[in-house]
C-alpha positions in Angstrom: -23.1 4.2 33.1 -25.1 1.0 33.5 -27.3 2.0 36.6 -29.3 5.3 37.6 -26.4 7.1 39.8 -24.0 6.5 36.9 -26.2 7.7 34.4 -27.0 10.7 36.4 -23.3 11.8 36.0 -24.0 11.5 32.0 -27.0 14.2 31.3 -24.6 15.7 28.9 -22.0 15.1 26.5 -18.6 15.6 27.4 -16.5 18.0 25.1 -14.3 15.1 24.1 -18.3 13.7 22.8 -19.9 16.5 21.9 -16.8 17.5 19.2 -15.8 14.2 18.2 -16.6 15.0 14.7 -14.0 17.5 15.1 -11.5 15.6 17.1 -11.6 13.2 14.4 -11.0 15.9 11.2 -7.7 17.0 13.7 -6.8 13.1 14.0 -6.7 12.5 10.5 -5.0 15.7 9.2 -2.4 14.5 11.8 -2.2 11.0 10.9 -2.3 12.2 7.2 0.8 14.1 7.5 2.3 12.0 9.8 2.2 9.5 6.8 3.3 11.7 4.2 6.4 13.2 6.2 7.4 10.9 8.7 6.4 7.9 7.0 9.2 6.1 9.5 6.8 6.0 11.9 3.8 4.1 10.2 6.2 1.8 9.0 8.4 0.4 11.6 4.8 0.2 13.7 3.7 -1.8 11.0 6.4 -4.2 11.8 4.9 -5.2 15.0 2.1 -7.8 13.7 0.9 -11.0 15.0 -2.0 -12.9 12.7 -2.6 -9.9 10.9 -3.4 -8.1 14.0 -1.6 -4.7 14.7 -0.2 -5.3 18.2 0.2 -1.2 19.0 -3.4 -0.8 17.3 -4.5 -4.1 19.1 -3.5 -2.1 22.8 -5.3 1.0 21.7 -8.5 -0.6 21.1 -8.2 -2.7 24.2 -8.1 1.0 25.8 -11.2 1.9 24.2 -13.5 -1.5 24.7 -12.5 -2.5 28.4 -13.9 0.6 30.1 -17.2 0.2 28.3 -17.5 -3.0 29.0 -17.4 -2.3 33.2 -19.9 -0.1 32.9 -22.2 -2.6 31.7 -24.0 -4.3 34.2 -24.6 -7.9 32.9 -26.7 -8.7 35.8 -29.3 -6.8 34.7 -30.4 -9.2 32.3 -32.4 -11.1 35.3 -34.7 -8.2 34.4 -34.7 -9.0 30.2 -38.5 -10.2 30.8 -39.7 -6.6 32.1 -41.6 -5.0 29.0 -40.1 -7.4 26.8 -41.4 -5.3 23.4 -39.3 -2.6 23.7 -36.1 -5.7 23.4 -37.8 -7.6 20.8 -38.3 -3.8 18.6 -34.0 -3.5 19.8 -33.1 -7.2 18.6 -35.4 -7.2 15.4 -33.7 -3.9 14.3 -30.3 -4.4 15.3 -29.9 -8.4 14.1 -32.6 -8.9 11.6 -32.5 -6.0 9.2 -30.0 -3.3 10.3 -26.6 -5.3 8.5 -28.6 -6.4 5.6 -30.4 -2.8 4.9 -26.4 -1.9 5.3 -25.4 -3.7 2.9 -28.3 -2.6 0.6 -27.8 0.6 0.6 -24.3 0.7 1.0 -24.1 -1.8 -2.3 -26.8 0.5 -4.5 -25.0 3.6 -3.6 -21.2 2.4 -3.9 -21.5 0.4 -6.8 -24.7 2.3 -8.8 -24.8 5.9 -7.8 -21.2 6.5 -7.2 -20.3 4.2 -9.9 -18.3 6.7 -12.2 -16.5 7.8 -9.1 -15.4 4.9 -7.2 -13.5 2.0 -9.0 -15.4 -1.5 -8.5 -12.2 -2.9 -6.2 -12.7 0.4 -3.8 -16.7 -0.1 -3.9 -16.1 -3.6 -2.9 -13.8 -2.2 0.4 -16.1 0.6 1.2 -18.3 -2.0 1.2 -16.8 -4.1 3.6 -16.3 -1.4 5.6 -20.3 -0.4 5.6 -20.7 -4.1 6.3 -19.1 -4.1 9.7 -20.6 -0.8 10.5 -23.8 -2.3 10.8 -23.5 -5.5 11.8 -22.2 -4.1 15.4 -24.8 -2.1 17.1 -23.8 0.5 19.9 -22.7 -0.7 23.6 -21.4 2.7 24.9 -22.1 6.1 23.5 -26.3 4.9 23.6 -25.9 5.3 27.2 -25.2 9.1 26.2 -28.0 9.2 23.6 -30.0 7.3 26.5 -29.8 9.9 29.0 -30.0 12.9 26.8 -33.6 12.1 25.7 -34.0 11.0 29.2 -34.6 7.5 28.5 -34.9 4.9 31.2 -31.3 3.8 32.4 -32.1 0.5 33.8 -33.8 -0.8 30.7 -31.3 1.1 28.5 -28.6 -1.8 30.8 -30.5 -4.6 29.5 -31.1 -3.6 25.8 -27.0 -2.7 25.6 -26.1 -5.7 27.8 -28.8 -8.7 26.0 -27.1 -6.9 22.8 -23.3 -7.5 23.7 -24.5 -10.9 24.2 -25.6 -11.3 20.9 -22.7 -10.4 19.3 -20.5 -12.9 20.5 -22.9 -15.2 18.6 -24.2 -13.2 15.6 -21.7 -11.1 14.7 -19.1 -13.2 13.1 -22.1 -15.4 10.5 -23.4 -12.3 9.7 -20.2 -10.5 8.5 -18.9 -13.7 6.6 -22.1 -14.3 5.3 -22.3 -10.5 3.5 -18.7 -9.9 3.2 -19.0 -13.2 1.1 -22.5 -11.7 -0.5 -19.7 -8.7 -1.8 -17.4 -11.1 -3.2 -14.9 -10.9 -0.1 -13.4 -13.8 1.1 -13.5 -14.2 4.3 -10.4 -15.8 6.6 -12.8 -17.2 9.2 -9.4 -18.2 11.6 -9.2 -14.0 11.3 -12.5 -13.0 11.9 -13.1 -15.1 15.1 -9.9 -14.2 16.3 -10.7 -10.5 16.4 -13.6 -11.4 17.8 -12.2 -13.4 20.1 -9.2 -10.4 20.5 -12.1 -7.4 20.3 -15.5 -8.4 22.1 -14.2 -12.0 24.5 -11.6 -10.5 26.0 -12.4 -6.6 27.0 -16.0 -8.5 27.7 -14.7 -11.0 30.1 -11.9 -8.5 31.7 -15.4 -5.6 32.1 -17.5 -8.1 34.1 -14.4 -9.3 36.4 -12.8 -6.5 37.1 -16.3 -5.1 37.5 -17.8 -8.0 39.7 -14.5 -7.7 42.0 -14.5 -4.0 42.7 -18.0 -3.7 43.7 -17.6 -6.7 45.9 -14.2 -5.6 47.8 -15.2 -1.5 47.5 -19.3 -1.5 46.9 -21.5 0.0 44.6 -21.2 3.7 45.5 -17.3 3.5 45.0 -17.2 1.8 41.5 -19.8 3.9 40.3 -18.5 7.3 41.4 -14.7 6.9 41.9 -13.3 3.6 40.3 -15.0 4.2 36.9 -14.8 7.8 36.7 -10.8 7.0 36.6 -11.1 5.4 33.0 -13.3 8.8 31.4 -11.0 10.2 29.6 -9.1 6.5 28.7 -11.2 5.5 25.9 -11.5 9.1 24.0 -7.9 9.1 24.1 -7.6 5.4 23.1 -9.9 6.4 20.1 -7.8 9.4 19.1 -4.6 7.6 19.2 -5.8 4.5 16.9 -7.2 7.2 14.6 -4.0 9.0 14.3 -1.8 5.6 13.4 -4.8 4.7 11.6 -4.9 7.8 9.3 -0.8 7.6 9.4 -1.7 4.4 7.4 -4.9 5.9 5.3 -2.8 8.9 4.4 -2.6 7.6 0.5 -6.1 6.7 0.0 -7.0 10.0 1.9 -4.8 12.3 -0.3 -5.8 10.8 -3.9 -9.6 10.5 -3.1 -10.6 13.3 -0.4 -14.3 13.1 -2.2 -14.6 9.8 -0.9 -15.0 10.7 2.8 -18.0 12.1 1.6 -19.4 10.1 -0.8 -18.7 7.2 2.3 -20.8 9.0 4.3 -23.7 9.3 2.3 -25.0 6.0 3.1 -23.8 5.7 6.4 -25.6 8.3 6.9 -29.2 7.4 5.3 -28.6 4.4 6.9 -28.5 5.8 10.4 -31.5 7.6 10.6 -33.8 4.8 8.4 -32.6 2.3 11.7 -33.5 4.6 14.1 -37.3 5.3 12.4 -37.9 1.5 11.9 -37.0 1.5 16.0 -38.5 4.3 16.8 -42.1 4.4 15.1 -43.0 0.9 15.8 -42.1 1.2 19.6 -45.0 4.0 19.0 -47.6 1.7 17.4 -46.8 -1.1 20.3 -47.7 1.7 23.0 -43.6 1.3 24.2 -42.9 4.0 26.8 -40.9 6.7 25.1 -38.0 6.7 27.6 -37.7 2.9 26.6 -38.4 3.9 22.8 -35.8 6.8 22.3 -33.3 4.3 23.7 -34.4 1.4 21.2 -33.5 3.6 18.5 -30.6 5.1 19.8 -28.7 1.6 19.8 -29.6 0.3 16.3 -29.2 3.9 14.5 -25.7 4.1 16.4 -22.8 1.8 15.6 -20.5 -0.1 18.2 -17.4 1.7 15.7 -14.3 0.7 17.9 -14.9 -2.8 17.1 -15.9 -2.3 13.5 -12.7 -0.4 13.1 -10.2 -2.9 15.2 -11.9 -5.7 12.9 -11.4 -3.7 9.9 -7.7 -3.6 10.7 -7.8 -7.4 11.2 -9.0 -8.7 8.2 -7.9 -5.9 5.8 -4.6 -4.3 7.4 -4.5 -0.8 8.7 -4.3 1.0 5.1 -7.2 -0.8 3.6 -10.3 1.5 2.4 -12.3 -1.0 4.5 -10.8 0.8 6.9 -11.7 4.3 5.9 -15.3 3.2 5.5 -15.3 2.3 9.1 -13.6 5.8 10.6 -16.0 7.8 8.5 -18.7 6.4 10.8 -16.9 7.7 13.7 -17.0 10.9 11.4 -21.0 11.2 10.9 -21.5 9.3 14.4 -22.1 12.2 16.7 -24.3 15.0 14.0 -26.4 13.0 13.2 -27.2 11.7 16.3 -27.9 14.6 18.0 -30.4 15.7 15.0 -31.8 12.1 16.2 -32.1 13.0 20.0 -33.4 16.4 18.9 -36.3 14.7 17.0 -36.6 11.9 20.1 -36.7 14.9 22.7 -39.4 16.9 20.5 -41.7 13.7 19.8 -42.7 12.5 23.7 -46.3 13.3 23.2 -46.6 10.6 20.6 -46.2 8.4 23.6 -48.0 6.8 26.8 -44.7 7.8 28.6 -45.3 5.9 31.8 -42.9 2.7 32.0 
């Protein structure tokens, strides 16, 4: 997905994408019950754990991360200084107030609105779990978004791949620094390493295995055989955490099924107040719309699959954390599309020649 012929081949969602809200409800009743009557299972995987890590959650995730990060074309960030406003509207968002208006409105709901319905200890999780939400914005789905509001693919590249950047450096301050905000202390040793574990190593294997294909096979070959092999591979990785994920949950589900909602409450609010504080500025700067949708596409959605395998990490597989970060994947894909609806039905408040 991270050049033209690529994101031709991605006009639409796939049914895995466009139902993932559903695929997810199926994952968790399955997990749930999975838990509750072949709890075997969870436990003896939970037996296979290195640094607090989940090793069979740890190769699931891998699944999911590596084949976005091939289709990310690094090398497009020669271009980063072609209509730099519409990066500096995607940084600002994404870095500067998208974890921190997280964690506002995530706190303010989770521990004042929701106060006589969530104890202070699972406020302080559901928290933690908001926290990682948004301090990790989107690297793979916004190529989706991207192309269904027909947004430009080769600046869509750098705003995904200058962003991917960034997190290696500001994703691991910012967490520690609002986790410890909430009252969470924060093993640093664990959160680099599943940085390290979650963004280092599916980054470094992406641009290799990338760099060598298209030099032994060409362009044409990566982009229209080679990646399409690895479709299906992170859906399926997704589904699979979810499941031993939820296998894990199935407790927490069982005695609070309100909370699924009352998580995504603010995750939701949340979602669309990104996008607008994206979206209308690029507006006011004159920003092309097909380089405007995009802006707000990555800072309204949420890079979840590391959120989730960081979750894990620092709070173990059954932690509410946890939760928090799977409803995202819930509410991800709804309220997107209302989002690319509104994008699609708003060009003429833009010059939309880039």
């Amino acid at each position: 997905m991270a050049d033209n012929s690529t994101m031709e081949n991605n006009k639409g969602l796939s049914v895995f994408e466009k139902y993932l809200t559903i695929w997810v409800l199926l994952c968790m009743v399955i997990g749930v019950l999975i838990g509750k009557f072949l709890p075997v299972i969870p436990e003896f995987l939970s037996k296979f754990e290195y640094a607090r890590v989940s090793i069979p959650i740890a190769v699931l995730i891998w699944l999911m991360i590596y084949p976005m990060m091939m289709k990310v074309d690094f090398a497009s960030i020669k271009n980063v200084g072609k209509n730099p406003e519409g990066l500096f509207v995607t940084w600002t968002a994404n870095w500067l107030i998208k974890p921190f208006t997280m964690f506002g409105i995530a706190w303010f709901f989770f521990y004042i609105v929701f106060s006589s319905l969530i104890s202070a200890e699972l406020a302080r999780e559901y928290l933690a779990g908001a926290v990682l939400l948004g301090a990790a914005p989107c690297t793979a789905m916004v190529f989706v978004w991207s192309s269904l509001t027909r947004g430009n693919p080769a600046y869509t590249v750098v705003q995904v791949a200058t962003n991917d950047l960034i997190i290696l450096f500001a994703f691991t301050p910012i967490v520690a620094f609002l986790l410890g905000v909430s009252g969470i202390t924060i093993p640093w040793d664990t959160l680099l390493l599943s940085v390290f574990l979650f963004v280092v190593i599916p980054l470094l294997g992406g641009i290799l295995t990338r760099v060598h294909v298209i030099r032994t096979k060409g362009q044409d070959y990566f982009n229209n055989n080679f990646i399409t092999k690895f479709n299906n591979v992170t859906i399926v990785g997704l589904l699979l955490t979810l499941v031993l994920i939820f296998s894990f949950q199935g407790d927490v589900i069982i005695n609070n099924p309100l909370h699924i909602v009352l998580i995504a409450i603010p995750l939701a609010i949340q979602t669309y107040f990104i996008f607008f504080i994206s979206y209308l500025p690029c507006m006011k700067l004159k920003i092309p719309h097909d380089i405007a949708a995009p802006a707000g596409m990555i800072g309204a959605s949420n890079f979840f699959e590391l959120s989730v395998a960081v979750a894990i990490s620092l709070f173990g597989a059954a932690s509410p954390a946890v939760l928090a970060t799977i409803v995202g994947v819930l509410v991800e894909v709804p309220v997107m599309l209302s989002l690319v609806k509104f994008a699609n039905s708003t060009t003429n408040w833009f010059n939309n020649k880039s």
